[in-house]
Each structure stands twice: as structure tokens, then as C-alpha cells.
ZAMARGU-4260 file (C-alpha; in steps of 0.2 Angstrom, whole numbers, plus 5000, padded with zeros to 4 digits):
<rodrens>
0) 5140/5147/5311 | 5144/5144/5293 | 5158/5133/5289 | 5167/5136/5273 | 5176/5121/5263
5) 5191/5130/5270 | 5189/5127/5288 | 5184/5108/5284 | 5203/5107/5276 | 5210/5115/5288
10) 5202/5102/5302 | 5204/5089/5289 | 5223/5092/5290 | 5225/5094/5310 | 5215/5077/5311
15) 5228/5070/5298 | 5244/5080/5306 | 5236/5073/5326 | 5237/5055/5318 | 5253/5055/5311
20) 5259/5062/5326 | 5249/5047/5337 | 5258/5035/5327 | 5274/5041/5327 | 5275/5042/5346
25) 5267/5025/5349 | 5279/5012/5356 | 5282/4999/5342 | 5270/4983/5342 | 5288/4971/5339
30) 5297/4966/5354 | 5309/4980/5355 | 5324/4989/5368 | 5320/5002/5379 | 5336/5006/5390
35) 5339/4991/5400 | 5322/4985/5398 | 5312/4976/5382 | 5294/4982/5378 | 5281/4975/5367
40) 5269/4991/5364 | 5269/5001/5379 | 5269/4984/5391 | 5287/4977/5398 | 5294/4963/5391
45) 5302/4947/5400 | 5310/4933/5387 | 5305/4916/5395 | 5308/4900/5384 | 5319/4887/5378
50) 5325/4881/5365 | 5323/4872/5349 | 5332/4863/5336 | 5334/4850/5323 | 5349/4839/5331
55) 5347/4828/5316 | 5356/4841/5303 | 5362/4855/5314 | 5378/4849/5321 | 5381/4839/5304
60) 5394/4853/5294 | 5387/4846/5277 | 5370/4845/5281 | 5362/4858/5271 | 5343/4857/5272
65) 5335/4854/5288 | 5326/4838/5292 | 5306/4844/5287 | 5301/4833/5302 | 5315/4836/5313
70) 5306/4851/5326 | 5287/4845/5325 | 5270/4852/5334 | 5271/4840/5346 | 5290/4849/5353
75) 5283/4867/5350 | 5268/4862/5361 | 5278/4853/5374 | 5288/4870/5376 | 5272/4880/5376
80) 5265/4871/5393 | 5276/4881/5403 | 5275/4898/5410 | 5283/4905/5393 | 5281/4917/5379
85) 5294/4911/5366 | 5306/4899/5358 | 5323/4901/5354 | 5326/4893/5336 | 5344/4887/5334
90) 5348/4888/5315 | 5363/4889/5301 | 5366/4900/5289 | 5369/4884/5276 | 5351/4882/5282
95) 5345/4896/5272 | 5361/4904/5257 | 5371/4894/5246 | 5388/4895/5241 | 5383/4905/5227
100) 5375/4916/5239 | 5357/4910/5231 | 5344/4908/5244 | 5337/4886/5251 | 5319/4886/5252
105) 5318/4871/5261 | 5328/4881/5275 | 5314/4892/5276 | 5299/4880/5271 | 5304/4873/5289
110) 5308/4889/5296 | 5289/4897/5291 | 5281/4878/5297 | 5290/4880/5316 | 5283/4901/5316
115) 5265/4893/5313 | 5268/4882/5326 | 5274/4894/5337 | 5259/4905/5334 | 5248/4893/5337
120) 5252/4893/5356 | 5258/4908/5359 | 5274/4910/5356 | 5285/4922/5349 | 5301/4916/5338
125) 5321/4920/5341 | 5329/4917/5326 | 5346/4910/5331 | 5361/4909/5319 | 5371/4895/5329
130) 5382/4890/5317 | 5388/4902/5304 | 5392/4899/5286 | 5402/4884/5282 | 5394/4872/5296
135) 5409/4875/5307 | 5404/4874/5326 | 5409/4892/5335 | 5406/4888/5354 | 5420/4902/5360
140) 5433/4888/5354 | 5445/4891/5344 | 5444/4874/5333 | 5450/4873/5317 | 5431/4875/5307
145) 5430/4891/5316 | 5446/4897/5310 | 5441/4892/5295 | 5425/4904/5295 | 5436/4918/5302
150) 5450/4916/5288 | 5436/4917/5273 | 5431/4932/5267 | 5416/4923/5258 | 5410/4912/5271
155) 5410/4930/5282 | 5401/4937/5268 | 5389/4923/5265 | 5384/4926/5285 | 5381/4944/5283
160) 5368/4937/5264 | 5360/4924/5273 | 5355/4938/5288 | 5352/4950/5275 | 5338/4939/5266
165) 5331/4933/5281 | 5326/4950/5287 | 5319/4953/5270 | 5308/4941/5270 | 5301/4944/5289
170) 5304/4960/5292 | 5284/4965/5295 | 5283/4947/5305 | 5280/4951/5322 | 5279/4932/5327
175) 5298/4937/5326 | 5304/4938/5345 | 5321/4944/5335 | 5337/4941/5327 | 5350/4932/5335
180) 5366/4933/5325 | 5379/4923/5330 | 5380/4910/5346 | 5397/4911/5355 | 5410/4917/5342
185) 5427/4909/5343 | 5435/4924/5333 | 5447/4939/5335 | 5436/4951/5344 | 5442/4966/5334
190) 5437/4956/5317 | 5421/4948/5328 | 5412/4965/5332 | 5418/4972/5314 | 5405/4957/5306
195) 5394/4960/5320 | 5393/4982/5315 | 5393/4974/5294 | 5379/4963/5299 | 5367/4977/5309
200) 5371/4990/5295 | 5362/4975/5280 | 5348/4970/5290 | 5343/4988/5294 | 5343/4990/5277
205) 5330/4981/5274 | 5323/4978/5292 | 5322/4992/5305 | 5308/4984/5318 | 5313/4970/5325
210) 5327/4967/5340 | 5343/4963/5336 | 5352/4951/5348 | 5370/4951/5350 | 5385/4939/5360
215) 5401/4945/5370 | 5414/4941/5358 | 5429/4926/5364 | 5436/4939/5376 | 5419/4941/5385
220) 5418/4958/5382 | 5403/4968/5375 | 5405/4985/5364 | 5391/4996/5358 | 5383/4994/5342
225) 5377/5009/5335 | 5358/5002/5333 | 5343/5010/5346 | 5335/4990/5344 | 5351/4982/5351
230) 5349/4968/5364 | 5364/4958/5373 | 5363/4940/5377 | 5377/4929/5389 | 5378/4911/5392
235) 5379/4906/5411 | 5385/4886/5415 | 5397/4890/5432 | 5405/4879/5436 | 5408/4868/5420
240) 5411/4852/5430 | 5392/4853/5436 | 5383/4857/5421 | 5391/4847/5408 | 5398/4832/5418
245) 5397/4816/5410 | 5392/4824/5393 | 5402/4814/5380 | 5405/4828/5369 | 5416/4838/5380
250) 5433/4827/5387 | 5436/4839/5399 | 5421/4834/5408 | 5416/4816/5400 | 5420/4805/5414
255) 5417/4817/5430 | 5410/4808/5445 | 5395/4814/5450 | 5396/4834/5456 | 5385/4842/5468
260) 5375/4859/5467 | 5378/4867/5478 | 5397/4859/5481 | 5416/4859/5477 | 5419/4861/5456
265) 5433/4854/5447 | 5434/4867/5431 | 5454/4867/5431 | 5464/4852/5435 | 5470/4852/5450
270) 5460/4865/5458 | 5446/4864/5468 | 5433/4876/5471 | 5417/4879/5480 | 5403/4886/5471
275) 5385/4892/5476 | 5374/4904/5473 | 5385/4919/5472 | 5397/4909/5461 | 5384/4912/5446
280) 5379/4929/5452 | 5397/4934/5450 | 5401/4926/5435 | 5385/4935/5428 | 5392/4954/5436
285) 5403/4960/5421 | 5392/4956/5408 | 5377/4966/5416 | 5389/4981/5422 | 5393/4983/5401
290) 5377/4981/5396 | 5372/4995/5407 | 5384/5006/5403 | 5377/5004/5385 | 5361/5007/5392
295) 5355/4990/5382 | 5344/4975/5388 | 5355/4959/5393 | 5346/4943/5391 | 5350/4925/5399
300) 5353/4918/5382 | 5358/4900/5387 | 5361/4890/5405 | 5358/4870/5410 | 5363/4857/5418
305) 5368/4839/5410 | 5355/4825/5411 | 5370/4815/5422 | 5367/4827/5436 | 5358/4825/5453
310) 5340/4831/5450 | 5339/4840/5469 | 5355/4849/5463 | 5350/4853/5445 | 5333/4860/5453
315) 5343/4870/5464 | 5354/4878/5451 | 5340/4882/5442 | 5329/4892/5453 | 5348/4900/5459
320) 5351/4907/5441 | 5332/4912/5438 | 5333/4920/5453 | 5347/4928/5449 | 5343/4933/5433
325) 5328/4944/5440 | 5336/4953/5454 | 5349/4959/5445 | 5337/4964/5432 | 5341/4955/5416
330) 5326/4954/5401 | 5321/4937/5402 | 5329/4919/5400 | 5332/4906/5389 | 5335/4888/5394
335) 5345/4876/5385 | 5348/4857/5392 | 5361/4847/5388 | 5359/4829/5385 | 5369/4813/5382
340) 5359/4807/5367 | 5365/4789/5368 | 5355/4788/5383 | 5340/4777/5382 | 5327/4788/5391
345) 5326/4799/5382 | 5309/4804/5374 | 5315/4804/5357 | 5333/4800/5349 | 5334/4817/5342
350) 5327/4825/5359 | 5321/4841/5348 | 5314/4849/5364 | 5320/4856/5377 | 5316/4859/5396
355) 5305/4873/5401 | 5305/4883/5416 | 5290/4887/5426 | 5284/4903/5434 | 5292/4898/5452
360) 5307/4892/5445 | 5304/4873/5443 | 5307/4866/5427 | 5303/4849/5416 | 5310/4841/5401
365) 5309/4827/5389 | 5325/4823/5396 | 5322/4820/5414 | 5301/4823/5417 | 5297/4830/5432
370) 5291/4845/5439 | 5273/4852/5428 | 5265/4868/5431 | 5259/4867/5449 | 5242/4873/5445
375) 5239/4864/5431 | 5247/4846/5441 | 5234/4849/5454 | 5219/4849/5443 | 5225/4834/5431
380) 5236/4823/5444 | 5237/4812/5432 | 5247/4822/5420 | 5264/4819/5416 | 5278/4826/5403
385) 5281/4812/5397 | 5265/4805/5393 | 5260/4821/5385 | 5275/4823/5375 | 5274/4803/5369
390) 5257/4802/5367 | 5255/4822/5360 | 5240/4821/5347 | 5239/4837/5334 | 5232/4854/5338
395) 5212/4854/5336 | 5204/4871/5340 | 5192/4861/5348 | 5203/4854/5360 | 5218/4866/5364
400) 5232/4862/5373 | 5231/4867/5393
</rodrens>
């Protein structure tokens, strides 16, 4: 049979017109929304880290420019030994824009230095906006630096720039886990989820792959962003007087006696509660029933326990809300501790890391060190967190870490 240079265009073209459509139906290699559930490729997708920040500079409102050594190797390893995929990298806008809306590069020198980190072992980065322009502390309370932020046109507008230029710059980074945009919002919910719609609408601009991770606003409630790559995330620490007794940042709860999981709680004065296992499950209830409605992924963003509690309790409020968590079908977790950083044992005053959580639910910290991987404890009985994080010497890809 004789081909002509007619038929060889013509299959040229089907090969050509088979391609584009094999690409276009492939399932995006960023960690992506897919109903309820998040995908990476065609594989599901369950968010399991911690989290990770620069106390040193983060929770100072004129601190503009990150400490260079305040999240080193040595923390992102330590959160890599556990059974997890990512980190969740608490940040500032200041970090990163200017007052004259002109971009810090020493906010992301140190953002690019913890990503190769990250990569190193394995582990995928949520870029976090904890604190919006302006330095002021949100935290769902109504203090008078997030009033502040609320009341300003140009500190609302210097958030929406400082997202906008950060997607720019890793918009084909697919060490990006995703964009967090704002922890715990203390604003009117109307003029909360309007900066939320603003801020989608400027990164897609420029950014149309990676997830997008979103907060219920001060009234708990969730409303449907108009975005296919939309992620939830809610914050679980039920009851209050277990988690953060004893921490000296909160008054409410700085001089509690010692509160037992699963026990009575003391969230209001005055009344007394008991609180278990299906305390946090129905705590967690409303959140999940929105986020399904919306057909969107809801992530454990945040949950802990204070370093002043009982470590039997702590263990077992742990494993309740991990268990929790995957029976009722969320994306993945994100633990967060909370630590009294006057305390002497700590592994480091500025306590950069975190505690992880294993596969079965146990967990370890620089904080409290106990509990390693089980598998990896029976073959090195002489490892412990501490030691490991104290005594951490540099990557060498002749000697990886476990």
C-alpha cells in the first residue's frame, strides 16, 4: 500500500490531537480537590504533618524579615521521621510585601531554603498566612490589631499583593502542598469571605494548579468559593481547659490545675462539663456537614494539647481526634502543639518544631519526647527524639535520615 505525504499528516495530526486529549484528561500532578477527597495524579491524597515556624519573628508585629536561621534542617528533618508527607509553614504577609506593596526577598530567601528542606525528605509545603498584613495576631479574636487589619483598606489590600506575588513566583512548584490564606480570622464574616473571593480571584490569575486552603470565618461558618481547587481547613482544641491549660498566653486558662482526658472541662466559668471522645467528634459535625454540601475536601488544620498536660491523657486525645478525623472522612491532619516556652525542657528556646504523629496515632515532640515510630524503635532501641533532634548532624546522601 502506498502512503502519500497526505495520510502521514493526517495520522500525524490524530497522534497530535490523541496527546492533547491524554493530557488534557490526566489528573493534575499538584495536590489537588476532587469532591471530598484530595488527589495527587490519579492516587488519593491524606495531608499528614505538623507544623513549622520561626517563633523568633512570627508573633513580633514589627518583625519584618524572618530570622535566616530560625526553621533549620535539623527541624525539617525531625518532622520528616514520622509517618508524614508534609509541613505546614506558618508565615506573614510582612514576611514577604512592603508597605509600598514592593516585594522582601529575605521573606523568600527563607521561604525557598525551608522548600529544599522539605524536598530533601519528602515533604510537601503548606504555605500558611498566619498573620496577615500589619503583624496583627487574628486567632478568631476580636483584639484591637485585628481590628485594625479589618478597618484598612491598605493593609486588606497589601494581603491580597503579598498572595498574589507568592503564587507568581511558585505557581509551577509542585513541592507546594498549597495555599493557605488566612489562620482563624477575627473579622465580619460578610467582609471576611469578600477578601477571601478577592484573594482567589488574584491568585488564579496568575496561579491555576495548586490548592487553595480556606478557614470558616469568626462565626464558624463555611460559604462556597467559586474555585474547583478549593480545600477547607477547621481547627479542633475541645474542650479548651484541656488543651491549653497552663499556657501563659491565654488567662483564661493560665493557671488551670491539672485537667484530665478523658474527664470534666472547665471552658465557662462556672460550668462543668464532661468531655470524651464524642465531645470532639461533635464539635468537628457542622464543619464536615458544610464542607460536603460544597462537595470540598475538609482538612484537620490545627489540634494539640499544652505541654502542662498529662501525657496518658494527651496520648489519648490524640489518637481520639486522629480517629476521628478518618472515620468521618476528612483529608488528612495537621498537628500543631502548644508549649510554654519559659519551660526549661525544651529542646530549643525557640522550639521551631513541632510534634509529629505516627501511623497508629502516637506522636513525639521536641517538647515532651516520647513515642518514635514503632518499627523504627525496635530496630534502634537506643533512639530517642531527643537525642536525634539535639545531636541532628546535616543531611549527607551518604547517610540519610531513617
Amino acid at each position: 500500500m502506498r502512503i502519500t505525504g497526505k495520510k502521514i499528516a493526517i495520522a500525524a495530526l490524530g497522534a497530535s490531537a490523541a496527546a492533547l486529549l491524554v493530557w488534557i484528561l490526566s489528573p493534575s500532578p499538584f495536590v489537588h480537590a476532587d469532591g471530598t477527597e484530595l488527589r495527587r495524579g490519579w492516587r488519593g491524597f491524606e495531608v499528614r504533618g505538623a507544623a513549622l515556624m520561626d517563633d523568633s519573628t512570627l508573633w513580633d508585629a514589627a518583625a519584618t524579615d524572618p530570622d535566616p536561621l530560625g526553621i533549620s534542617e535539623r527541624d525539617v528533618a525531625f518532622s520528616a521521621v514520622g509517618d508524614t508527607n508534609s509541613v505546614r509553614l506558618a508565615l506573614k504577609t510582612d514576611y514577604f510585601i512592603d508597605e509600598d506593596g514592593k516585594p522582601r526577598e529575605a521573606g523568600f530567601d527563607f521561604l525557598n531554603r525551608v522548600i529544599s528542606h522539605a524536598e530533601r525528605f519528602g515533604l510537601l509545603v503548606l504555605i500558611d498566612i498566619h498573620i496577615p498584613a500589619g503583624g496583627g495576631v487574628q486567632d478568631y479574636r476580636e483584639s484591637q490589631a485585628a481590628k485594625e487589619f479589618w478597618a484598612s483598606p491598605a493593609l486588606k489590600d497589601r494581603f491580597v499583593e503579598g498572595w498574589k506575588e507568592i503564587a507568581s513566583r511558585y505557581r509551577n512548584d509542585r513541592r507546594i502542598l498549597g495555599y493557605e490564606l488566612m489562620n482563624e480570622p477575627a473579622g465580619d464574616p460578610d467582609a471576611y469571605w469578600e477578601l477571601m473571593g478577592r484573594t482567589v480571584h488574584e491568585i488564579r490569575s496568575v496561579d491555576r494548579r495548586h490548592l487553595i486552603v480556606i478557614h470558616p470565618a469568626s462565626d464558624w461558618s463555611l460559604r462556597k468559593i467559586r474555585d474547583r481547587n478549593i480545600a477547607y481547613a477547621v481547627h479542633l482544641y475541645t474542650p479548651l481547659s484541656f488543651t491549653h491549660q497552663n499556657v501563659p498566653w491565654d488567662k483564661r486558662y493560665s493557671s488551670m490545675r491539672r485537667v484530665i482526658y478523658p474527664g470534666v472541662a472547665f471552658d465557662k466559668p462556672g460550668h462543668i462539663t464532661f468531655c470524651d471522645r464524642d465531645t470532639l467528634a461533635a464539635a468537628l459535625k457542622k464543619p464536615i456537614a458544610d464542607s460536603r454540601s460544597m462537595k470540598a475536601p475538609l482538612i484537620l488544620g490545627e489540634f494539640g494539647v499544652s505541654t502542662a498536660a498529662d501525657e496518658d491523657s494527651t496520648a489519648m486525645w490524640i489518637a481520639d481526634a486522629i480517629e476521628i478525623e478518618r472515620e468521618m472522612g476528612l483529608a488528612g491532619y495537621l498537628y500543631w502543639r502548644q508549649v510554654d516556652k519559659g519551660k526549661k525542657n525544651l529542646s530549643k528556646p525557640r522550639n521551631a518544631t513541632m510534634a509529629v504523629i505516627n501511623a497508629d496515632g502516637s506522636y513525639f515532640s521536641p517538647a515532651q519526647f516520647f513515642g518514635i515510630r514503632p518499627e523504627f524503635a525496635r530496630e534502634n532501641p537506643g533512639f530517642d527524639a531527643k537525642s536525634f533532634y539535639l545531636n541532628y548532624v546535616p543531611f549527607s546522601p551518604d547517610k540519610p535520615i531513617p
